[in-house]
C-alpha positions, -999 to +999 in steps of 0.1 A: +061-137-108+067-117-139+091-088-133+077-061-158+038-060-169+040-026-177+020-032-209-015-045-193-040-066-218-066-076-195-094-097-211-126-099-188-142-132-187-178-137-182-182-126-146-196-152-120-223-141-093-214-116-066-203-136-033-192-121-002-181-151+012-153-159-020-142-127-019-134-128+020-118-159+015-094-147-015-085-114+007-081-139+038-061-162+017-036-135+006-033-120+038-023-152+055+002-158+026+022-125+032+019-130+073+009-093+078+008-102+116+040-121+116+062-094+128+093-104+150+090-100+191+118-077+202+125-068+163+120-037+139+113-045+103+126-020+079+118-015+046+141+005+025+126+020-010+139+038-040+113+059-061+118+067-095+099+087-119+099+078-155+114+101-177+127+121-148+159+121-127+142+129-092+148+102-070+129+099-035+138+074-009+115+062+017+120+042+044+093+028+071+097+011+100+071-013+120+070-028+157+048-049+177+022-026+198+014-005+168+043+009+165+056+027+130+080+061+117+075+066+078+103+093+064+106+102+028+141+118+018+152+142-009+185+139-010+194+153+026+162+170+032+132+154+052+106+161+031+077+139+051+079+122+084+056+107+109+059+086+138+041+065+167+050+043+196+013+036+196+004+047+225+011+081+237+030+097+212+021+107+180+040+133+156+040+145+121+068+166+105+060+197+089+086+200+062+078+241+054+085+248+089+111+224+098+101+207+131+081+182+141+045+186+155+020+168+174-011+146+163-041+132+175-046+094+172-073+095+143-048+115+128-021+094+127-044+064+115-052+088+085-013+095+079-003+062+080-033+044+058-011+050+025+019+036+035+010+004+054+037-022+043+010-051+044-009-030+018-049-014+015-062-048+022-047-050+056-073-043+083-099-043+052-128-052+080-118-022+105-114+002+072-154-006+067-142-023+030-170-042+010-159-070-010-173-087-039-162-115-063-163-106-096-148-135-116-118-140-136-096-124-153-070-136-183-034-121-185-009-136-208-024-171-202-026-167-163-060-167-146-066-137-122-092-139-092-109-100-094-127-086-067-145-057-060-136-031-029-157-005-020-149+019+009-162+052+018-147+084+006-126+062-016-122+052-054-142+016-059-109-007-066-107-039-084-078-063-067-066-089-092-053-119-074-033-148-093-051-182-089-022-200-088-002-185-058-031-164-041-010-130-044-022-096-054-010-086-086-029-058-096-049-027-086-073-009-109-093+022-095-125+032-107-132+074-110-164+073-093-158+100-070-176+133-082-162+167-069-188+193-074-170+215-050-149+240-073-123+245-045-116+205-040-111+195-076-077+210-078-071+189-043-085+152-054-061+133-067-069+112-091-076+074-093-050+049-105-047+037-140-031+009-123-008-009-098+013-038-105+035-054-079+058-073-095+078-091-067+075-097-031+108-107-010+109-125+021+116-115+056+114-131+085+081-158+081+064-124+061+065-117+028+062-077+016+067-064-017+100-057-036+089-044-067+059-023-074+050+003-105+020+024-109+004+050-135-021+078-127-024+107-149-004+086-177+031+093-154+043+062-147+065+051-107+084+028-099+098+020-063+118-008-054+124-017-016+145-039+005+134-054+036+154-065+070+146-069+103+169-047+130+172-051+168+144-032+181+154+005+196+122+023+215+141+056+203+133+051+167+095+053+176+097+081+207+116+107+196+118+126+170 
């Protein structure tokens, strides 16, 4: 896997017929690869990332942490401050931290769902059939040489995606989004934010008999991210997901 592709020249080949049935099987295919439900019994994985800003010296860490039963606590730091934070133990607790205030407040279940949808460490695939996603195939793709599997993802009250998968190993490599959201609404322009220019994730790491990603960049509004992570697997501790 190529560790920078910062500089994208995609070249669309002519695109095959629309088929539900090879796009399932290329999002099926991927998921299986990573093992997005092999997480350890009696185990918390933790994933550790640094996010950088090009061309500024802000730095934010986050760090998320998933059990079995559903259970997960996303924090993103500044330095010392908590400046997001929400946790689950699946079940009967859910809280989200409310940074302007300072303490930590309680949720309903749909909620949390909503909260946590961003930061899944399997990715926007994961759960793509309860999420209500509609896949398509759309063909290939060319980079540098390598063939890319592209398909089409359409959920509601969302951009329209294109994943690009690499034929060769099965991963994702790529997100494009599509701005095909119209906001006619005056008061929610200033609140839409706006679709990627792309996603690249250049590396995925090991952990346990799972693999997540280690290196990922993206672009929207022509500023460019970067976040690297490191994963491990901790003995699990119910305290990390019931208090907060």
């Amino acid at each position: 896997m190529k560790k920078r592709l910062i500089a994208l020249m995609l070249t669309l080949l002519p695109l095959a017929a629309g088929a539900q049935d090879t796009a399932v099987a290329i999002v099926e295919r991927y998921l299986q690869m990573i093992n997005s439900d092999g997480l350890r019994p009696d185990s918390t994985l933790v994933v550790e990332t640094e996010i950088t800003f090009h061309g500024s010296t802000d730095t934010l860490r986050m760090r998320r942490m998933e059990a079995r039963g559903g259970m997960h606590r996303v924090e993103m730091w500044r330095g010392d401050s908590l400046t997001m934070g929400f946790c689950t133990n699946g079940t009967t607790r859910f809280r989200k931290y409310a940074a302007h205030m300072g303490w930590w407040n309680d949720v309903d279940s749909l909620e949390m769902v909503r909260l946590l949808e961003p930061y899944d460490l399997w990715g926007p695939l994961h759960g793509w059939r309860e999420k209500g996603i509609a896949l398509e195939y759309r063909g290939t793709s060319s980079l540098k040489g390598q063939t890319l599997l592209v398909v089409r993802a359409r959920q509601q009250d969302r951009y329209t995606r294109q994943y690009l998968f690499e034929q060769s190993s099965g991963l994702l490599l790529i997100i494009l989004e599509e701005d095909d959201l119209p906001v006619t609404d005056e008061r929610l322009k200033a609140l839409r934010i706006s679709p990627l220019q792309y996603k690249i994730y250049h590396e995925y790491q090991p952990v346990g008999e799972s693999l997540v990603t280690s290196q990922e960049s993206y672009m929207r509004d022509n500023l460019l991210t970067i976040m690297e992570s490191k994963a491990r697997y901790e003995a699990f501790n119910p305290l990390v997901f019931n208090q907060d």
